[in-house]
C-alpha positions as CSV (number, residue, x, y, z in Angstrom):
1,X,38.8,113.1,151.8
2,X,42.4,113.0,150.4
3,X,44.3,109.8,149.6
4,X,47.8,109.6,149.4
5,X,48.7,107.8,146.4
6,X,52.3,106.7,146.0
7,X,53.8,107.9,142.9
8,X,57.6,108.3,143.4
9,X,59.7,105.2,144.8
10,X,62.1,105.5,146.8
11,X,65.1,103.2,145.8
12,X,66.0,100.8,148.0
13,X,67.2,97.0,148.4
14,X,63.6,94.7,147.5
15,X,61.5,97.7,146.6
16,X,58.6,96.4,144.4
17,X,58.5,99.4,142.6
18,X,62.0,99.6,141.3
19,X,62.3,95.7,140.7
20,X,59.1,96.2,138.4
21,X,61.0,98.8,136.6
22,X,62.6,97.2,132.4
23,X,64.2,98.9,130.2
24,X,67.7,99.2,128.5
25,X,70.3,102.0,127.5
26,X,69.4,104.4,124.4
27,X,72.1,106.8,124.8
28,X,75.1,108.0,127.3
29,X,76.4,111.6,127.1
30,X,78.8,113.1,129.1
31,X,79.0,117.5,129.8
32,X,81.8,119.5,131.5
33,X,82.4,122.6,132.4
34,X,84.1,125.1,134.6
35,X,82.7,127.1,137.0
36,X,83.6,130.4,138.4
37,X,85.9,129.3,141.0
38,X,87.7,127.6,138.5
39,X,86.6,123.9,139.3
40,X,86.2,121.5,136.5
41,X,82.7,119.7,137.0
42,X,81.5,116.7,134.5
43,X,78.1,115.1,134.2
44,X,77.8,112.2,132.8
45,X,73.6,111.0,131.7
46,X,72.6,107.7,130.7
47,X,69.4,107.7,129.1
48,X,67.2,104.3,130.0
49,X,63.9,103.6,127.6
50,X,61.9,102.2,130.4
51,X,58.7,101.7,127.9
52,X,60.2,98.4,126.9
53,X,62.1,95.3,127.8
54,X,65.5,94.9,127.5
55,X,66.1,93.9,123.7
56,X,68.0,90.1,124.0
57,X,68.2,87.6,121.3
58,X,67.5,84.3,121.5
59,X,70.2,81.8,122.6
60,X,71.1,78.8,120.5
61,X,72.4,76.1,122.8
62,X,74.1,74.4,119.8
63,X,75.5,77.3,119.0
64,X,76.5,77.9,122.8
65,X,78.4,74.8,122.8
66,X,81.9,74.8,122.2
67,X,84.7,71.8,122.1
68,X,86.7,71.4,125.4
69,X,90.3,72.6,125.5
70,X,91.1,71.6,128.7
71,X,93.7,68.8,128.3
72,X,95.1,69.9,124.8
73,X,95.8,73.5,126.4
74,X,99.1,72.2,127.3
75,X,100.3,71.6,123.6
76,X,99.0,74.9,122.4
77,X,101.8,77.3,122.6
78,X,104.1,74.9,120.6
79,X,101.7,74.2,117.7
80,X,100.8,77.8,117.5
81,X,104.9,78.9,117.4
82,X,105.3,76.0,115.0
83,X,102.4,77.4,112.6
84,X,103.7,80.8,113.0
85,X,107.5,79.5,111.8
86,X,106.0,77.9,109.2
87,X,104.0,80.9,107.8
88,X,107.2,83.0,108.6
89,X,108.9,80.7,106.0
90,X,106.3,80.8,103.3
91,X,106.4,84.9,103.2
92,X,110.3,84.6,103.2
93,X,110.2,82.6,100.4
94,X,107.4,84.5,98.4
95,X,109.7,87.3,99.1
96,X,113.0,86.3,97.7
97,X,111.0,85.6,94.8
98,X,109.6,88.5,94.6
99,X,113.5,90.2,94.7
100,X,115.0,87.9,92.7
101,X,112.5,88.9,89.6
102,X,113.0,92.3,90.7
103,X,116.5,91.7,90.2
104,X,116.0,89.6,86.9
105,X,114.5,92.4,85.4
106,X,115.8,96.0,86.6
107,X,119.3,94.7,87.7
108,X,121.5,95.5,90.6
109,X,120.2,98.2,92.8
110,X,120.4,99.4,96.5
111,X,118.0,97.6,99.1
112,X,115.7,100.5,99.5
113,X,115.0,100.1,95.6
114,X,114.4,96.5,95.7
115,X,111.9,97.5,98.9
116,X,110.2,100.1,96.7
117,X,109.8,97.7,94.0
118,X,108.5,94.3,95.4
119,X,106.5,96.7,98.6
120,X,108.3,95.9,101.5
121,X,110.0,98.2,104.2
122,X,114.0,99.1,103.5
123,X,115.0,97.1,106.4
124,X,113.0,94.0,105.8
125,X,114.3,93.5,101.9
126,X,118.0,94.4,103.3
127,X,117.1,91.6,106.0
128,X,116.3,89.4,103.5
129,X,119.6,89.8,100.9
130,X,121.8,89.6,104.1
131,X,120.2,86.3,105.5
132,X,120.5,84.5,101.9
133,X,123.9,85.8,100.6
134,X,124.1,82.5,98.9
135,X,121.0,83.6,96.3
136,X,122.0,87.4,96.3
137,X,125.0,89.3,95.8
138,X,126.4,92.7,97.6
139,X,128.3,94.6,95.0
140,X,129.2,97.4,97.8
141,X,129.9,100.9,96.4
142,X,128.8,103.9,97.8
143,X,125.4,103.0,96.6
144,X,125.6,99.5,98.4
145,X,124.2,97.8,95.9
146,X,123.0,94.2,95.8
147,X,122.2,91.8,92.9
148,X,122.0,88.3,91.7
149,X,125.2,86.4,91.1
150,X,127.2,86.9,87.5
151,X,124.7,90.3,86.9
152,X,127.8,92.6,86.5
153,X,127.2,96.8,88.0
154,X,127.8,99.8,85.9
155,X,128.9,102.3,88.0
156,X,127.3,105.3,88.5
157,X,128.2,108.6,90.0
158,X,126.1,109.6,93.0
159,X,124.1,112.9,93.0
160,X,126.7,114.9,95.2
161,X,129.6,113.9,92.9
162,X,127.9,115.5,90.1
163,X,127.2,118.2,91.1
164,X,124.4,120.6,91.5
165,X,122.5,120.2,88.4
């Protein structure tokens, strides 16, 4: 006498054999390829290690629990655009010291230099001498040079007015 046993399930909605089924994801690859007709086909296989359970880690409730926002959510935005104007002042100020020693110690030069120097973009340090002209001076030329007040500029011809060299 033969016995049917059941050995492949049948997925369904409340099949015992399918909820008795653990595992997790150990790898997901995906392969393409074009067949003769010229359609593009793509597999993708996710591989499930369904010898053991799912790996989880323990939760902490302490750790779980976080303070509750919900009536300082208002006030937010304006603290956090206050702290950001704040910190925006603190780099300006690090930075015109920064190109005021620059200055202190090479003399006048074009903002690009001064950028090169302290390790800023061109257009930030030329932000920064425009927006304090009381701390900086612009000599102009064609070089456009900038410097600190009473520092005096020795001209100096550019490379296309002396020539090919």
């Amino acid at each position: 006498m033969n016995t049917y046993d059941h050995i492949q399930s049948r997925v369904f909605a409340n099949d015992p054999d399918y909820d008795k089924l653990t595992g997790y994801v150990t790898d997901q690859y995906a392969r393409e390829w074009t067949d003769s007709s010229g359609t593009r086909w793509r597999k993708v296989t996710t591989v499930i290690n369904l010898g053991k359970a799912d790996r989880v880690r323990p939760v902490d409730p302490d750790e779980a629990m976080q303070p509750d926002h919900t009536f300082r959510e208002r006030f937010a935005p304006a603290a956090a655009m206050a702290g950001k104007q704040r910190a925006k002042a603190q780099r300006s100020a690090l930075l015109v010291e920064k190109i005021t020693a620059a200055f202190a110690e090479h003399g006048p030069m074009c903002a690009y230099d001064v950028a090169v120097i302290v390790g800023v973009a061109g257009a930030t340090a030329l932000n920064v001498l425009r927006a304090h002209r009381e701390q900086f001076e612009f000599f102009g030329g064609k070089a456009a040079r900038w410097g600190l007040p009473g520092q005096t500029i020795t001209p100096t011809p550019l490379r296309s007015e002396r020539g090919h060299e």
